[in-house]
KOLVEXVEX-21565 format. One record per residue: x, y, z of N, C-alpha, C, O, CB in turn; residue in one letter. Coordinates in steps of 0.02 Angstrom, whole numbers, plus 50000, padded with zeros to 5 digits. Glycine has a CB too. Example, Ala and Ser with C-alpha at 12.3 -4.5 7.8 and 13.67 -1.06 7.14 Angstrom:
<pts>
506604971650390506154977550390506604983550390507124983450423505654977650452a
506424988850354506844994750357506455000250394506705005750402507044997050286s
</pts>
This chain:
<pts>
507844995149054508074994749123508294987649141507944982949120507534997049171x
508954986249186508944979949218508614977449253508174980249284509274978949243x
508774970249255508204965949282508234969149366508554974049385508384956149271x
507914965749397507954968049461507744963049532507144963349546507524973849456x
507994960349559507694952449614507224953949689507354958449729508554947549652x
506854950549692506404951849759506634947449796506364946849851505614951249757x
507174943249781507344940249850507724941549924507774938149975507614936249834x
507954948349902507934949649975507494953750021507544955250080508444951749986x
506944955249965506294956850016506014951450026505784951750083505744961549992x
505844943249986505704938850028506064938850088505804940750140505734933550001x
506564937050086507134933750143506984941350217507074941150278508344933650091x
506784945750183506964951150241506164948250287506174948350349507014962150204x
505694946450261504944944850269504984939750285505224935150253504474945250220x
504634939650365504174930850419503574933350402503434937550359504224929050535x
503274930850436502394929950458502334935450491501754937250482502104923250509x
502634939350528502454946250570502604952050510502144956050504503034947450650x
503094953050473503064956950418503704959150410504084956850452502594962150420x
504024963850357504644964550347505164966750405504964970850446504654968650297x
505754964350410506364964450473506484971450442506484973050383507164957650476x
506594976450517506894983050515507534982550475507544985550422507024985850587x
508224977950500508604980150502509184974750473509114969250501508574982950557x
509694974950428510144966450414510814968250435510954974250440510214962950319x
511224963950447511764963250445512164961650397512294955650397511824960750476x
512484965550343512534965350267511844960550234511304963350224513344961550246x
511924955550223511034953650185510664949950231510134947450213511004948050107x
510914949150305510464944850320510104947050386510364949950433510764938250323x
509554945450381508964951650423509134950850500509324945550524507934949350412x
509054955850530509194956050608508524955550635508264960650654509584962850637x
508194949450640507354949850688507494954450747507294960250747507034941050729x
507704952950776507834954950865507764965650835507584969350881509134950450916x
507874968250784507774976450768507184977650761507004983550760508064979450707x
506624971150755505804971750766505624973750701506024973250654505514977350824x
505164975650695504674978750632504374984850625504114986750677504154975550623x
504334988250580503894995550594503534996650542503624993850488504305002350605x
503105000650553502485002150506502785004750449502585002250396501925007350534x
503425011050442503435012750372503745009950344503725010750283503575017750354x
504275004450375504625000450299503764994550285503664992950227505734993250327x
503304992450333502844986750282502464992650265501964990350238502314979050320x
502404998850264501915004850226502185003650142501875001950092502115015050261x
502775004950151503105003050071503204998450043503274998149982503595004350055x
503254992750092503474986150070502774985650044502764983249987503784980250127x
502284986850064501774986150036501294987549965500894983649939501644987550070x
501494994349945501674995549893501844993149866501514991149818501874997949886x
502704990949880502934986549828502664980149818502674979649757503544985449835x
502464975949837502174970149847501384970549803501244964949782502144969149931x
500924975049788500414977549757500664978349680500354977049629500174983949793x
501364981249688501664984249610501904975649572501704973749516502634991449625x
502144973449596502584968149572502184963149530501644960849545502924964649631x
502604961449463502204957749436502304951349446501994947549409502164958849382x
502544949749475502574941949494502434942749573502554947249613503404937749476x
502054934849582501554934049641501734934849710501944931549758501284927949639x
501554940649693501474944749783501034945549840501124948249895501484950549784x
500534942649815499734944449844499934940949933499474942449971498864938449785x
500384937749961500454933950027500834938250060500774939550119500764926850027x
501344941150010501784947050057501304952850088501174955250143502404951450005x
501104953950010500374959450020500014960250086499904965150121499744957049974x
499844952350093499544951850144499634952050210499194953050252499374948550138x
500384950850224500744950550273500934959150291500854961050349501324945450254x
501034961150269501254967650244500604971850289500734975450337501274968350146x
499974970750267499254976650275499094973550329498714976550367498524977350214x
499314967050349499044964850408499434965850470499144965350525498924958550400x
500064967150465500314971150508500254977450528500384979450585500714970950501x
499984981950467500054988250475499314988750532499274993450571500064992750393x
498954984850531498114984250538498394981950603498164986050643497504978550482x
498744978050633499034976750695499464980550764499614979650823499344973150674x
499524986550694499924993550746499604998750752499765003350789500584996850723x
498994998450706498425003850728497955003050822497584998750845497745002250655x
498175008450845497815009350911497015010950880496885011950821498205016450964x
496525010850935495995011350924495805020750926495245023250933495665006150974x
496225023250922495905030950934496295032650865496325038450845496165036351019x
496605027050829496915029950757497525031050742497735031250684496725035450741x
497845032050792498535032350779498955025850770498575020950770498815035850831x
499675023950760499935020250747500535017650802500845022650818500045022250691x
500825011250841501275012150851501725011050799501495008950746501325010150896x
502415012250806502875011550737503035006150751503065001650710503505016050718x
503135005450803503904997250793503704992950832503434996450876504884998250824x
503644987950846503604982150846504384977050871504814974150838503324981350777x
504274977950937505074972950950504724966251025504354967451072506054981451000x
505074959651002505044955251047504154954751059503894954951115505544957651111x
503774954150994503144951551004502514958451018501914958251002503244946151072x
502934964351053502774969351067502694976151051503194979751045502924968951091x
501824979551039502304987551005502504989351063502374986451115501854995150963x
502994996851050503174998351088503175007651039503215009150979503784993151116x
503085012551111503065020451064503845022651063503865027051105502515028051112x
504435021951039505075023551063505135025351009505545029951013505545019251095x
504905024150922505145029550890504245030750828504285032450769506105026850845x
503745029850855503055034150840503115040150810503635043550813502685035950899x
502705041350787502945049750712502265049950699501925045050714503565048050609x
501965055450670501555058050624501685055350559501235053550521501595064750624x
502545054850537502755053250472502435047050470502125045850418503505053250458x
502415041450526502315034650509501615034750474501455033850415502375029750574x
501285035850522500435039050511500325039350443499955035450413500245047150541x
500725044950410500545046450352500735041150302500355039550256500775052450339x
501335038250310501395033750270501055028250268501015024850217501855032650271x
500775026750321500315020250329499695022050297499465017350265500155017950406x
499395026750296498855029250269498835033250199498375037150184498625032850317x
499255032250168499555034850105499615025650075499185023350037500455040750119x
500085022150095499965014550088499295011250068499105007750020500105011850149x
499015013650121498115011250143497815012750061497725008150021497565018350223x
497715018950047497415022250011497665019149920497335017749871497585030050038x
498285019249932498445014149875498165008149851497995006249795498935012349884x
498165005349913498064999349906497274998649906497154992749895498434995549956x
496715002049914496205002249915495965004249845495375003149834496065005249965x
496345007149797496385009149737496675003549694496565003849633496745015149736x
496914999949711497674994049667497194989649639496874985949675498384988149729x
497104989549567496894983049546497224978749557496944973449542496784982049493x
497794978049579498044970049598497724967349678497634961449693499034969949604x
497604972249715497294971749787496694964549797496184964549761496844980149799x
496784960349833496334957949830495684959649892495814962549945496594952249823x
494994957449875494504961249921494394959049982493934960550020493894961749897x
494994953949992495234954550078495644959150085495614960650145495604948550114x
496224964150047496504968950086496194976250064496314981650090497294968450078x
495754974950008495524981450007495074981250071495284985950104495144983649937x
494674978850100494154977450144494654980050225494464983350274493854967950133x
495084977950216495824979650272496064987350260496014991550304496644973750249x
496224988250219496254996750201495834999150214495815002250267496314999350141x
495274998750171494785004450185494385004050284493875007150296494055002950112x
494655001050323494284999150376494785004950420494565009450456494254989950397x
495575003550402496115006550409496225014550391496635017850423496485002750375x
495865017250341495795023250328495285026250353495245032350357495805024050275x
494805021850374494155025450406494555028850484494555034550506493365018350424x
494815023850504495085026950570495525032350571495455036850612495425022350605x
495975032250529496535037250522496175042250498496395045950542497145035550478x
495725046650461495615050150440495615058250492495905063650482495135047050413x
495155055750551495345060450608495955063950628496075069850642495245057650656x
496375057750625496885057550647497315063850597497665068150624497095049950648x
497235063350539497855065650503497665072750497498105077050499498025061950431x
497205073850491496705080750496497245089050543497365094950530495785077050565x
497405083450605497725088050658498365088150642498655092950668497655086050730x
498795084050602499405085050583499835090350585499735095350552499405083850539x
500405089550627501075096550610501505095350583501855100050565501465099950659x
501675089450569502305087850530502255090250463501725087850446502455080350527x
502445093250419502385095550334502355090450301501925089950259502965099650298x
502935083850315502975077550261502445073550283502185069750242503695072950258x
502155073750367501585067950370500965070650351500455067250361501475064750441x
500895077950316500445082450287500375080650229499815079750206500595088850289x
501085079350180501125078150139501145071950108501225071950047501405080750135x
501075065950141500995057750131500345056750119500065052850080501205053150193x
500065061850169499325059950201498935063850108498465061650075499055066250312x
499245068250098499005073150030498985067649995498445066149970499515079649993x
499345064949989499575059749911499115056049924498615056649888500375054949897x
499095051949971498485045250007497815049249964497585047149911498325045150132x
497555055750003496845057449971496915060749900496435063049870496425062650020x
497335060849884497435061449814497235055449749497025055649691498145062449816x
497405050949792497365044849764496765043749759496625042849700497665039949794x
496105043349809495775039949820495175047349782494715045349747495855036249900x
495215052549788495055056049725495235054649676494705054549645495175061049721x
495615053449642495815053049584495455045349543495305043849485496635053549593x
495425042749593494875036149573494295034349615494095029249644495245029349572x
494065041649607493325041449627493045038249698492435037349703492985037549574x
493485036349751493435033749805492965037349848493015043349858494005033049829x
492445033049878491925036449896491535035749966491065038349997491545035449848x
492055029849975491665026750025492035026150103491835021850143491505019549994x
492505030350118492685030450177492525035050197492725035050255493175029550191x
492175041150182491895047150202491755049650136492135047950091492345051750248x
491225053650121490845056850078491575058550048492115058350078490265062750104x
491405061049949492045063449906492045073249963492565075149990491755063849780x
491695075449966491655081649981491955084850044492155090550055491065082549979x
491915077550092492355078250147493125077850135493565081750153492175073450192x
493175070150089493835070650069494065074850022494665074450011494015065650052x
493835077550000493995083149968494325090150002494865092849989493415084349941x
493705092250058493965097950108494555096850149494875101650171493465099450156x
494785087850167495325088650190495795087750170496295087650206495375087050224x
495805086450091496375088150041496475095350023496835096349973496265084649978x
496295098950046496265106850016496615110150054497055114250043495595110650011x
496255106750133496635110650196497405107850210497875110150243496165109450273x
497355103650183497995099650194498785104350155499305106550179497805090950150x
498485103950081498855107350027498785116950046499265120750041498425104449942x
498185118650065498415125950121498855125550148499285129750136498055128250177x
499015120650197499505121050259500055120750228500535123150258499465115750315x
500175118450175501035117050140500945122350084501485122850056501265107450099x
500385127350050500865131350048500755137850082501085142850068501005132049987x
500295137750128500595144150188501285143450216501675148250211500135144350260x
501505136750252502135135750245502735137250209503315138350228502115132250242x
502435136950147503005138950066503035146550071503575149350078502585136449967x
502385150450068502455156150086502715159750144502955165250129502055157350078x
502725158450199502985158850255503795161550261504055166550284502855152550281x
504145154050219504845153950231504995154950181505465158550195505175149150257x
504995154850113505055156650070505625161750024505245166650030504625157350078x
506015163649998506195169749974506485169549921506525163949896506515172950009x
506795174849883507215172849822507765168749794507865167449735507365176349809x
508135166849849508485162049868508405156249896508775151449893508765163749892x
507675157049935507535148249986506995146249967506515146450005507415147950078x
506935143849905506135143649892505785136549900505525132749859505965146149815x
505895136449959505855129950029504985131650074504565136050069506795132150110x
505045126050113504295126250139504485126550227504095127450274503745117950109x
505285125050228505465127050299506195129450284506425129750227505405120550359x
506545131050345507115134050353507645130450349508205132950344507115137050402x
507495121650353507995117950343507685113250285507105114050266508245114650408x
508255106850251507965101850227508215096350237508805094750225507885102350174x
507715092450264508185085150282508195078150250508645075250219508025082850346x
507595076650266507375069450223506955068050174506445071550176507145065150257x
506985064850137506225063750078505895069650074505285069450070505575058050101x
506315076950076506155083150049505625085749974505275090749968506805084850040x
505785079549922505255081349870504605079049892504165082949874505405078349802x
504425074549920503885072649944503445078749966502865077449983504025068149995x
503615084049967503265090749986502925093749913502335095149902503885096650021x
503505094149872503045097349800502755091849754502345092949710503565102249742x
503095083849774502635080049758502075080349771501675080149725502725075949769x
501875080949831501175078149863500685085249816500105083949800501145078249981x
500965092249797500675098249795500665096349716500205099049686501065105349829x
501045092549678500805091149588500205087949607499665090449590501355085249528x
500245081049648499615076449644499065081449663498525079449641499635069349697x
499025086949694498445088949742498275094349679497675095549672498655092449836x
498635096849644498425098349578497915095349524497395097949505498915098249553x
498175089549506498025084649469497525083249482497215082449428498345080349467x
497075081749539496565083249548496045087849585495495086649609496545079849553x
496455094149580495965099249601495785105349537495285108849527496315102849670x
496465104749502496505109949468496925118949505496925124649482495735109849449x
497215115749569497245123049597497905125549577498425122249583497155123549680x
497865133849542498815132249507498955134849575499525133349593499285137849419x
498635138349617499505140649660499795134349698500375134349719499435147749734x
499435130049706499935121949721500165121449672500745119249677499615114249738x
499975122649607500495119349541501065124249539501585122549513500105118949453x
501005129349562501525135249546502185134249614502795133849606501015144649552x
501825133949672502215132749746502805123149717503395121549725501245130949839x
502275119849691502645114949676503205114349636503785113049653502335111649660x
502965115549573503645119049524504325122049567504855119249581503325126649478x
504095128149579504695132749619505145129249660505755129649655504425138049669x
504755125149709505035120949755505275115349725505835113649744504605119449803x
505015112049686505475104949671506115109049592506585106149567504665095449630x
505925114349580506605115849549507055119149573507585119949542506585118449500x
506915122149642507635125049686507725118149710508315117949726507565131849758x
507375110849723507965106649757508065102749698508155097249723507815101749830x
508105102149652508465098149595509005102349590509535100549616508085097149522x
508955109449552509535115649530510055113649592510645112749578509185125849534x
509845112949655510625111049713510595105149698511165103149689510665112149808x
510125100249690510495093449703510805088749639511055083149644509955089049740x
510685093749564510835089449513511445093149477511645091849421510195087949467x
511745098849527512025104449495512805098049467512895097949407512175113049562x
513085095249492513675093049471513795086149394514285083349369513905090449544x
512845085849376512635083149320512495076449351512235072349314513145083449259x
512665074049438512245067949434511955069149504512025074749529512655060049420x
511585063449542511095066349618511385066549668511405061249698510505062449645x
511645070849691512095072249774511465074149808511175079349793512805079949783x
511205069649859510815069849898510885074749970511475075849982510765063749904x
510545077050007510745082250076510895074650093510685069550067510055088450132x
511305075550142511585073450177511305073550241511005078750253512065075350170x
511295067150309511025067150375511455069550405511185071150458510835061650404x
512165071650406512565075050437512615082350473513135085050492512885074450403x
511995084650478511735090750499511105092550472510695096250498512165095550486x
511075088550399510465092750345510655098850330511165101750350509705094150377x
510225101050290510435107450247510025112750292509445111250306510165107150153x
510235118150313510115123350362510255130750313510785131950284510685122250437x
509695134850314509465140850279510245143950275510575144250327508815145750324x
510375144950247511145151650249511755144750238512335145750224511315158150365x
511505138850248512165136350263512225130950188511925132350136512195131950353x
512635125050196513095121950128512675115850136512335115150187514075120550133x
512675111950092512295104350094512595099850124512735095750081512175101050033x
512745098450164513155089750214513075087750134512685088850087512515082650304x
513715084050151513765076850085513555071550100513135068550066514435074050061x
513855069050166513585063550190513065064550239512845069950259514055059850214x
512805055250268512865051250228512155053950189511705057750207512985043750257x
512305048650108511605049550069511175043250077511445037850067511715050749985x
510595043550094510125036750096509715036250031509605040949992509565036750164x
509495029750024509455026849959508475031349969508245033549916509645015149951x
508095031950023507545032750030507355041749993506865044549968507445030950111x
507955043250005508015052549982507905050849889507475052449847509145057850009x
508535046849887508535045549799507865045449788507575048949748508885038049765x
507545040249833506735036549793506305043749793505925043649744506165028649858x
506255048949825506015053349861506055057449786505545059049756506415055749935x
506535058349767506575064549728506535060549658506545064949615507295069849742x
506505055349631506245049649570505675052549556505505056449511506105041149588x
505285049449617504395050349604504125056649604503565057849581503945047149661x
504665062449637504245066649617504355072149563504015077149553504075068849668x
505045069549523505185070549455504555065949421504115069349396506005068149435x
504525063149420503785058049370503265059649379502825059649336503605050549382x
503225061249438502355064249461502435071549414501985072749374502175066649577x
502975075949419502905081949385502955082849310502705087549279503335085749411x
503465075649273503285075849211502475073249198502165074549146503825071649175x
502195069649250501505065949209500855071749217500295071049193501205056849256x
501195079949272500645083349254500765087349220500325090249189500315085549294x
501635089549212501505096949167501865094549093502005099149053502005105149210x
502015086949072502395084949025503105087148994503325086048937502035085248989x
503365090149041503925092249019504685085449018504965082949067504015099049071x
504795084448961505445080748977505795079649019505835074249050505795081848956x
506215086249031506785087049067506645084449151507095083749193506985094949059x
505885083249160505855081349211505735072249220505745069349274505385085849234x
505605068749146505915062649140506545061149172506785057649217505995061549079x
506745066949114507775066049113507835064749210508105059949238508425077849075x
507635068049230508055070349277507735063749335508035062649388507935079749296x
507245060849319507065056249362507575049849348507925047049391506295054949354x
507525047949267508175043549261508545044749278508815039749303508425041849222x
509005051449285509635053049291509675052449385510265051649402509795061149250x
509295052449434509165050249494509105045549515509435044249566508845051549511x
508495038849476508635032949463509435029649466509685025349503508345032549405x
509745033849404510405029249411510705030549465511155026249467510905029849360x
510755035049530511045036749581511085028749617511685028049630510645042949618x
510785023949633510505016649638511345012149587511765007849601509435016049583x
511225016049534511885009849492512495013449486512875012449439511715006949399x
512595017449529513275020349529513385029049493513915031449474513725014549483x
512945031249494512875037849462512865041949516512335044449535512275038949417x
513465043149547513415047349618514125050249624514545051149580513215042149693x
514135051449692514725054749724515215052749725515745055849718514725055949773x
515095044749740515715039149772515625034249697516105030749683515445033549874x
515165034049662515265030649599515105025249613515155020649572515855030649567x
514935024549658514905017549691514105013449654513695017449632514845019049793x
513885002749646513225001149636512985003149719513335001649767513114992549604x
512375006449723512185005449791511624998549778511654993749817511825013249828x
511264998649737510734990449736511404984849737511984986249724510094988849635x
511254981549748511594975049760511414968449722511164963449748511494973649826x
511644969449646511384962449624511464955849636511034951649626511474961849578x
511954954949656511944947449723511314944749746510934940249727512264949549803x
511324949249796510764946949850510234951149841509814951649886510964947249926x
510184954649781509534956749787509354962949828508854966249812509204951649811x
509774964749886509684969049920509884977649899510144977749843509974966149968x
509844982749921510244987549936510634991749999510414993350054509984990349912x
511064992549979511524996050038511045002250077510605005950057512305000149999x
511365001450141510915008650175511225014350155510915019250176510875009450261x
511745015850119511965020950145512575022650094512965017950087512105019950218x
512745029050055513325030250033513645035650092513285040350109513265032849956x
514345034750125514595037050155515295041050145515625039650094514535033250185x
515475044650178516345045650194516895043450170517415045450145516535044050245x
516495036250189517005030950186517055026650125517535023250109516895026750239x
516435027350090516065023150035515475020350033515025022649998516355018650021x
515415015850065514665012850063514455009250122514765004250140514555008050005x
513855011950157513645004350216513444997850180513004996950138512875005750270x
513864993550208513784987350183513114983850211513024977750208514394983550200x
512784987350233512094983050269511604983750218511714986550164511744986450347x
510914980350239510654981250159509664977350219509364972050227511334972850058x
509604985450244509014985050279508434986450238508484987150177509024989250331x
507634986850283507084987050232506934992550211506464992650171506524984550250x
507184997550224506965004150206507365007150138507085010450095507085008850269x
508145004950139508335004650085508094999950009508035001849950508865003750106x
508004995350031507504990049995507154991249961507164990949899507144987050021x
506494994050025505804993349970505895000349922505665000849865504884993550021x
506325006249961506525011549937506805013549854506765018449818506945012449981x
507135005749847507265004049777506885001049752506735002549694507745001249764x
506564995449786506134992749718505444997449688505084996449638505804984749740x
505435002749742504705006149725504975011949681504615014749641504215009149800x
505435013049689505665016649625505995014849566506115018649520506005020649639x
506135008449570506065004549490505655002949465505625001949404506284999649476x
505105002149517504394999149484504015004549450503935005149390503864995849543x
503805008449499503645015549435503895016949410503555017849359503515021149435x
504745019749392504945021649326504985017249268504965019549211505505024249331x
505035012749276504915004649217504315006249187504225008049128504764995349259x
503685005149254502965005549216502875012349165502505012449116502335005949279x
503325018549191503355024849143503595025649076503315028949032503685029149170x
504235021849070504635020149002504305014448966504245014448905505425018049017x
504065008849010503555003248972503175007348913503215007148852502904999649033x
502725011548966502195014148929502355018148855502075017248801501855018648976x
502915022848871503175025248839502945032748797503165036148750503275020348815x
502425032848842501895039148811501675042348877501665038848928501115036148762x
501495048848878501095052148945500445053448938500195058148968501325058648967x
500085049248898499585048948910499425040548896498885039748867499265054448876x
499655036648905499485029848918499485026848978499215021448975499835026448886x
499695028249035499885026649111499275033549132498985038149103500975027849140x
499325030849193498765033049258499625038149274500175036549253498315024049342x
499415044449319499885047049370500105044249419499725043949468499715051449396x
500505042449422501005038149494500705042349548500745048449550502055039049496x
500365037949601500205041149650500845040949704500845044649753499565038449672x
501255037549695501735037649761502495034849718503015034049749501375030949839x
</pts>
């Protein structure tokens, strides 16, 4: 794999934590900050092998700064201030999917594990009541994680356990629900970071042992590959309506965060059921990032380090914000560490 630069996640990163939003590479402060680009930035910053431990820090200490005291999160952060104008369940989950990582990360140091786990104690309530499917499904992966390495100490294993079970119920009563021979979907439409659904249901496998999540997962992440890899490279749904039951896939636009979306959870599914083709198909998604797409276009940006938001209509958004960003580097960083290894049984399962 090519090399790959963190300097425009430095440059996107002050002391309050990564800038929402740039103007081709250079960060727009005044667009504020939000919990799920430093949820990932954070991640990435844990993954990286060169010295990250300050971003890290900057990163969990923000997220720890938008937690309200009853557990929830505000998202964004503008002019010194949160503010609730675009708040989600999704954020939630990602912050607490983050948390849980990082409370697991041997690179973590035991000032931010001590910050996580203080951070997950609170959210735990919180995610329990969830309606969103994907902040169901962030939140899955998070206690997936922290099972999977014996995590014990933010609530008994047995609790976290019961609310990994109920969690992975709810997505696939869902699967069953909408379901059919043709939609073998968990709702009636599909919009964003869509694999993240049979992702979260391999990991909840992996450590439960339960096949009808391994079976609901399969089905589902191979009806959205079979549409999205049908032309031999990754045509992503499109935000232009999203993909709607009976109806055609929008082309545009494709975001770089969907690519990362459907990477990891090609890797998560080769590292439980070992099948190749689900390597293949994570590289072959990967390259969607160096020009393996629609418009043919590089969307990473070796210049500046950055990536574009957006393949469009038109060709490409020339802006190069944090969500596209960390969106790439967290999916170079695990598929590297996968081909490094070079074996499936030498690497741990990618939790995210």
């Amino acid at each position: 794999m090519k090399e790959v630069s963190y300097k425009h996640l430095e440059k996107m990163t002050d002391n309050t934590g990564i800038i929402q939003f740039a103007k081709y590479d250079n960060p727009i402060k005044e667009s504020g900050y939000t919990v799920d680009d430093n949820a990932r930035a954070l991640i990435v910053a844990l993954n990286a092998d060169k010295g990250m431990k300050d971003l890290a820090k900057i990163y969990i200490e923000f997220i720890k700064s938008a937690q309200r005291p009853d557990g929830t999160f505000a998202n964004l952060k503008l002019d010194e201030n949160f503010v609730p104008d675009i708040d989600s369940e999704d954020s939630i989950g990602r912050a607490f999917m983050a948390c849980c990582y990082a409370l697991c990360n041997k690179n973590s140091s035991s000032e931010i594990k001590e910050t996580a786990q203080g951070i997950i104690k609170k959210t735990l309530p919180v995610i329990e009541n969830f309606k969103s499917l994907r902040a169901i499904a962030y939140s899955l992966i998070g206690l997936a994680s922290l099972l999977g390495n014996g995590f014990e100490d933010a609530q008994s294993t047995d609790g976290i356990y019961k609310i990994a079970g109920d969690m992975a119920e709810r997505l696939n009563n869902a699967y069953t629900a909408n379901h059919s021979d043709n939609w073998q979907w968990f709702e009636e439409y599909l919009t964003y970071c869509n694999a993240v659904l049979p992702h979260s249901l391999f990991l909840y496998y992996a450590v439960s042992g339960d096949k009808k999540s391994l079976r609901i997962a399969e089905e589902s992440l191979n009806f959205l590959t079979d549409a999205l890899f049908k032309n031999g490279y990754l045509s992503i749904v499109g935000n232009q309506g999203w993909w709607q039951k009976d109806g055609s896939i929008p082309t545009f636009d494709q975001q770089p965060v969907d690519a990362a979306s459907i990477t990891l959870a090609c890797i998560c599914a080769y590292f439980v059921k070992g099948k190749k083709e689900h390597l293949d198909m994570a590289k072959l998604s990967y390259r969607w990032y160096w020009g393996k797409n629609i418009n043919s276009l590089q969307v990473y940006n070796e210049t500046s380090g950055g990536c574009h938001d957006a393949l469009t209509s038109c060709g490409i958004n020339m802006n190069q914000g944090a969500e596209a960003l960390v969106s790439f580097l967290l999916t170079h960083q695990i598929l590297e560490n996968i081909l490094n290894n070079n074996a499936q049984d030498t690497a741990e399962i990618p939790a995210v």
